[in-house]
VEXPADO-749254 format. One line per field, with one value per residue (C-alpha): z negated, y, x negated; residue number from 1. Coordinates in steps of 0.1 Angstrom, whole numbers, padded with zeros to 4 digits. Layout:
BEGIN
up: Z_...
north: Y_...
east: X_...
resi: NUM_...
***
This chain:
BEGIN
up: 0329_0354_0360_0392_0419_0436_0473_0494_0512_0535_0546_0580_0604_0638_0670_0700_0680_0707_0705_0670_0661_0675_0650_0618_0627_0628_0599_0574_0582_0571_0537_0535_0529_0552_0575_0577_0605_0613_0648_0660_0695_0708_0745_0744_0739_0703_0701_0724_0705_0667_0685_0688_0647_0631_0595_0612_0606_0633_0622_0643_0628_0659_0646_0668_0638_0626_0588_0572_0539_0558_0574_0541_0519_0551_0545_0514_0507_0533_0519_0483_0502_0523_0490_0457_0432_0424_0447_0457_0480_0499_0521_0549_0584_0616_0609_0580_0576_0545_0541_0556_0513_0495_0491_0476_0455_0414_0418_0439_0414_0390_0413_0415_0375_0371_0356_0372_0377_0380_0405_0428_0440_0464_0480_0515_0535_0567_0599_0617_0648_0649_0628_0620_0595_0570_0551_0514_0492_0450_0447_0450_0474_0455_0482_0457_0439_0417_0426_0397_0416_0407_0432_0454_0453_0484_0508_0539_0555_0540_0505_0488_0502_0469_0440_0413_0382_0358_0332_0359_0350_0374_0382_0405_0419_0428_0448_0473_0505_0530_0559_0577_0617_0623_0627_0650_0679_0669_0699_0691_0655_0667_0689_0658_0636_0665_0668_0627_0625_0653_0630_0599_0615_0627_0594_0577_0552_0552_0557_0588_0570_0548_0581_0599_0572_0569_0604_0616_0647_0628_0606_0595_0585_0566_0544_0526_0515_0515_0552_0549_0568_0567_0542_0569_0546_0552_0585_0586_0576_0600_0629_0624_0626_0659_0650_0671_0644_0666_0698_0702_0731_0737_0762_0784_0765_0734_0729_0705_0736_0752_0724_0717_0754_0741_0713_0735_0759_0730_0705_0733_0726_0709_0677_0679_0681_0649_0646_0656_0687_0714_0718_0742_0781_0777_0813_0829_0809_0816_0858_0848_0830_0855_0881_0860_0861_0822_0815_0785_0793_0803_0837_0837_0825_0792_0785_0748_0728_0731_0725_0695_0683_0682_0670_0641_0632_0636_0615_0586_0592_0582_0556_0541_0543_0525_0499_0490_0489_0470_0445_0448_0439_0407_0398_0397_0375_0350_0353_0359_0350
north: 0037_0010_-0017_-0009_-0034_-0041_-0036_-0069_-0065_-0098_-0098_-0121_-0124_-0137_-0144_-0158_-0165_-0154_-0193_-0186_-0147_-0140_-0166_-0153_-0116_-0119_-0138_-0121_-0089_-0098_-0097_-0078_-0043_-0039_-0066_-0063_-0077_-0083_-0088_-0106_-0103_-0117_-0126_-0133_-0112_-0111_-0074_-0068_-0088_-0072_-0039_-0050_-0050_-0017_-0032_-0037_-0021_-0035_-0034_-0049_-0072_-0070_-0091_-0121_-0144_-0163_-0155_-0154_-0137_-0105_-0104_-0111_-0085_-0058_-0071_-0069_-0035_-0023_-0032_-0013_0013_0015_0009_0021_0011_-0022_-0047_-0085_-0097_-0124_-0141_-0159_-0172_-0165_-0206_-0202_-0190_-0186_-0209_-0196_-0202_-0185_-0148_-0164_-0187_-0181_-0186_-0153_-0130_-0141_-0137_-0099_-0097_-0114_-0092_-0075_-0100_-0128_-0156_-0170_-0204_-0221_-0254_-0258_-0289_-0292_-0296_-0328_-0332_-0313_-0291_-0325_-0341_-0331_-0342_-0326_-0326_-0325_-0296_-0261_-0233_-0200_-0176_-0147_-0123_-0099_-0070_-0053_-0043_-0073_-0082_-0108_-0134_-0161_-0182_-0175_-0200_-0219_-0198_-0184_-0158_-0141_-0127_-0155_-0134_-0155_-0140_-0146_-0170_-0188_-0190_-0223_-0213_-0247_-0232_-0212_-0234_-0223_-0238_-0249_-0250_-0265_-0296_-0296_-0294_-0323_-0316_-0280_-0291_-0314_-0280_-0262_-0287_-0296_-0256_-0252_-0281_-0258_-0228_-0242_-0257_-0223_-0205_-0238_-0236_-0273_-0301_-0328_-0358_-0339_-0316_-0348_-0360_-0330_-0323_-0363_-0373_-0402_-0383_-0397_-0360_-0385_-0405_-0375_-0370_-0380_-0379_-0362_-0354_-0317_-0303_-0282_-0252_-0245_-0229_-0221_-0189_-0178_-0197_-0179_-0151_-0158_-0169_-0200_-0223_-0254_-0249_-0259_-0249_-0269_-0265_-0281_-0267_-0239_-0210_-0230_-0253_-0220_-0209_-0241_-0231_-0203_-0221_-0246_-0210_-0198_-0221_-0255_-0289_-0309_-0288_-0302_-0338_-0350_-0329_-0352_-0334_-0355_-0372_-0346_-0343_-0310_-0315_-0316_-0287_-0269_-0272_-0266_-0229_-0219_-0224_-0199_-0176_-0178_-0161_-0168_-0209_-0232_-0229_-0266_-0301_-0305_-0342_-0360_-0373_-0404_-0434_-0447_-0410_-0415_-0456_-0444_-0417_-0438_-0463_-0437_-0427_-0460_-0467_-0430_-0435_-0473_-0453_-0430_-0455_-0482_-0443_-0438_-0476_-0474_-0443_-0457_-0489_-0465_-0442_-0461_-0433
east: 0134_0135_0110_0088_0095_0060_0057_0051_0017_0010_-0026_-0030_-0063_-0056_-0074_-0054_-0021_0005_0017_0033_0027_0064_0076_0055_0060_0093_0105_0076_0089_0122_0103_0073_0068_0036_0017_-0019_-0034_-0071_-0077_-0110_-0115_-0083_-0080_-0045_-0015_-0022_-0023_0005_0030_0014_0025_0060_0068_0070_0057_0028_-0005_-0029_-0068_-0098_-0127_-0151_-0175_-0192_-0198_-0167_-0168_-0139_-0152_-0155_-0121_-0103_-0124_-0116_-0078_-0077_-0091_-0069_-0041_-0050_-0060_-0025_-0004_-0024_0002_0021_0019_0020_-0006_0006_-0024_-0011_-0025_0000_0008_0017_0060_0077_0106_0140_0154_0126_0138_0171_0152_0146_0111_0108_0122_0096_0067_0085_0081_0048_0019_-0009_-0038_-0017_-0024_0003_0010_0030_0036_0020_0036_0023_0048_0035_0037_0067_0087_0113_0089_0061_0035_0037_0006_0007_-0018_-0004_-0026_-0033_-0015_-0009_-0019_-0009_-0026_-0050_-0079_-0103_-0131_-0126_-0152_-0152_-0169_-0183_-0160_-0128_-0126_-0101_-0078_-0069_-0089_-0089_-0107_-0118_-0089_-0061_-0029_-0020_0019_0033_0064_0075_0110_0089_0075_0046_0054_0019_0024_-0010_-0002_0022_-0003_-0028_-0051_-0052_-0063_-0088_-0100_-0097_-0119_-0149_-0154_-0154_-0180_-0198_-0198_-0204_-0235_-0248_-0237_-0261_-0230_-0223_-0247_-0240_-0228_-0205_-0195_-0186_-0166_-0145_-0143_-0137_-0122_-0106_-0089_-0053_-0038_-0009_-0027_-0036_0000_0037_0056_0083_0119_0121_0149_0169_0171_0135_0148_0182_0184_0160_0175_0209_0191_0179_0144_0129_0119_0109_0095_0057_0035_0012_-0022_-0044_-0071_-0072_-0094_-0119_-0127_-0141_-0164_-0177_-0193_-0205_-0223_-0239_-0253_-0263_-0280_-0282_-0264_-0290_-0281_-0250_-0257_-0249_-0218_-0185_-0180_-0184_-0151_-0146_-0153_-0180_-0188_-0157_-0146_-0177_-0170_-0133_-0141_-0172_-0142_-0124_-0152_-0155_-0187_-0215_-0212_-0238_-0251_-0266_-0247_-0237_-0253_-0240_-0261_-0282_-0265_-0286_-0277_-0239_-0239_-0260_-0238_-0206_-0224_-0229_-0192_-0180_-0206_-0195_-0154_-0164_-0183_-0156_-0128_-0148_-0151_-0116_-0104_-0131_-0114_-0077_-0097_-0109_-0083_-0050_-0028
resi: 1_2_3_4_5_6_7_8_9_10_11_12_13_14_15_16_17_18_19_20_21_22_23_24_25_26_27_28_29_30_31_32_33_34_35_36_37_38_39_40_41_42_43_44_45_46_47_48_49_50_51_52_53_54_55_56_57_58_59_60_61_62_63_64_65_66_67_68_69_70_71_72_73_74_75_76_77_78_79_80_81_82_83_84_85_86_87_88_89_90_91_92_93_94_95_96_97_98_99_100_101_102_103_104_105_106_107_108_109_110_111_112_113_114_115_116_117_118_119_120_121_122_123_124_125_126_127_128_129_130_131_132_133_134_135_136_137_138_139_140_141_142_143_144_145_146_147_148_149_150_151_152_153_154_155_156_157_158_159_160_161_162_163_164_165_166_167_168_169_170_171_172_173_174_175_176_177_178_179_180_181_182_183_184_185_186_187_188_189_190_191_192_193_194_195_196_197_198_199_200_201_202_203_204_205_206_207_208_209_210_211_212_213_214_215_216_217_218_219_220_221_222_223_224_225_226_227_228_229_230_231_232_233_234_235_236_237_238_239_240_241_242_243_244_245_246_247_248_249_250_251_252_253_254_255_256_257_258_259_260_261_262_263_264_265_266_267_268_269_270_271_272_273_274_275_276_277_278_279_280_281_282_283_284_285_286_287_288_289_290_291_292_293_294_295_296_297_298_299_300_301_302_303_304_305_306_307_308_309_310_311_312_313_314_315_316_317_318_319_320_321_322_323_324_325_326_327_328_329_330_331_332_333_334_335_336_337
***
């Protein structure tokens, strides 16, 4: 009797994707079995173009608060509910595309013949500043999962995406790459990152110092790993196919920009003052989406904080990144290997 070949479930939330969901639809249904996407209250053509793929099952997570735990519990029991026997869950954001050379790559067939309750993981580089060059990181991002039924423990914001039991091996399929789009808009990162530090403040799941260190407006996204010319087989397949690998639209302003509004309506700025936030015009923005009728925004000027407010916190910035490197030049003393 033959071995049972598992079904490829990929598990994706979105809100306001339509820059890349064309891109991600298109190339993961060339592989996947099913694609379960959670929608959040998209105002763009999201939906729309989800409705375009027949793989597609289309599920909404309504919810005002942005926490992430809930929309990849709500994907992930969908998916077990949609395909009850063997499977491969394969967590990725509308960002993230598999490599054009994975499918034909050794590593895939033994992800396909790895056992129940096995974790799965893959190289991530991240596209920088365009899809020419990369930055590729050492540690591998636990993607997978082969499914057993196991609960899925996470965080209310940036957890995992896949069970990881206690009992779970973990697999590193070295010949598989994520490709990461994030960072191939920069300003729509640094949209991305001012509204997280705005959530994780409201959701009190991250204190201010270490909020403005993870979410810093000086961040130098290639320090943190090796830059890197793209390997052209990470996209030729899919371009012969007739898939637009490389084009990157780019806005005036991004969908973030607009809630962080919303935040300042709902909870006022001064709760935001010690966030790293305020490299960025509120008030112009604010006159520029009341003249766009946006509703649920401020109706009075968005002032920044005081001046002694943001020296002192620049001050801490730089006494916090001296910190950590004096840390992380003890470390290589002690630890030269």
């Amino acid at each position: 009797m033959s071995e049972q070949i598992p079904k490829i479930v990929v598990i994706t939330p979105i809100r306001n994707e339509a820059w890349i969901l064309d891109r991600f639809l298109s190339t993961t249904s060339y592989f996947a079995d099913h694609i379960i996407i959670a929608d959040q209250n998209s105002t763009d053509n999201s939906v729309e173009i989800c409705k375009k793929y027949p793989k597609v099952i289309l599920i909404s997570s309504e919810s005002d608060q942005w926490i992430e735990a809930n929309r990849q519990i709500l994907l992930i029991e969908t998916a077990r509910n949609l395909v009850p026997d063997s499977k491969i869950i394969l967590a990725l954001d509308a960002d993230e595309i598999l490599a054009a050379n994975a499918t034909e790559s050794i590593g895939w067939q033994m992800m396909l013949k790895a056992k129940p309750g096995t974790v799965l993981c893959f190289e991530k580089p991240d596209l920088f500043a365009s899809p020419e060059h990369c930055v590729r990181y050492d540690v591998p991002w636990p993607l997978g999962y082969v499914d057993d039924g196991a609960e899925h423990k996470t965080k209310k914001i940036h957890g995992m995406k896949v069970p990881q039991p206690d009992y779970a091996p973990r697999m590193y399929i070295h010949d598989i790459k994520i490709l990461h789009y994030g960072l191939t808009r920069l300003d729509g990162q640094r949209s991305k990152v001012r509204f997280y530090s705005m959530v994780e403040n409201t959701l009190k799941t991250n204190r201010a110092f270490s909020r403005r260190f993870m979410y810093s407006s000086h961040v130098d996204y290639r320090s943190r790993g090796n830059l890197e010319k793209c390997p052209k087989e990470w996209f030729e397949k899919w371009e012969t196919l007739g898939i637009d690998m490389f084009s990157i639209p780019h806005y005036k302003y991004y969908w973030q920009d607009f809630e962080v509004l919303k935040y300042f309506k709902q909870y006022g700025t001064s709760k935001f003052w010690l966030d790293d936030i305020w490299d960025f015009d509120w008030e112009g923005f604010r006159l520029y989406a009341q003249s766009k009728d946006v509703k649920n925004i401020p109706e009075s000027s968005i002032q920044p904080p005081p001046k002694a407010v943001l020296l002192g916190m620049r001050v801490l910035d730089s006494f916090y990144r001296s910190t950590l490197s004096a840390r992380s030049y003890l470390k290589q003393l002690t630890n030269p290997t």
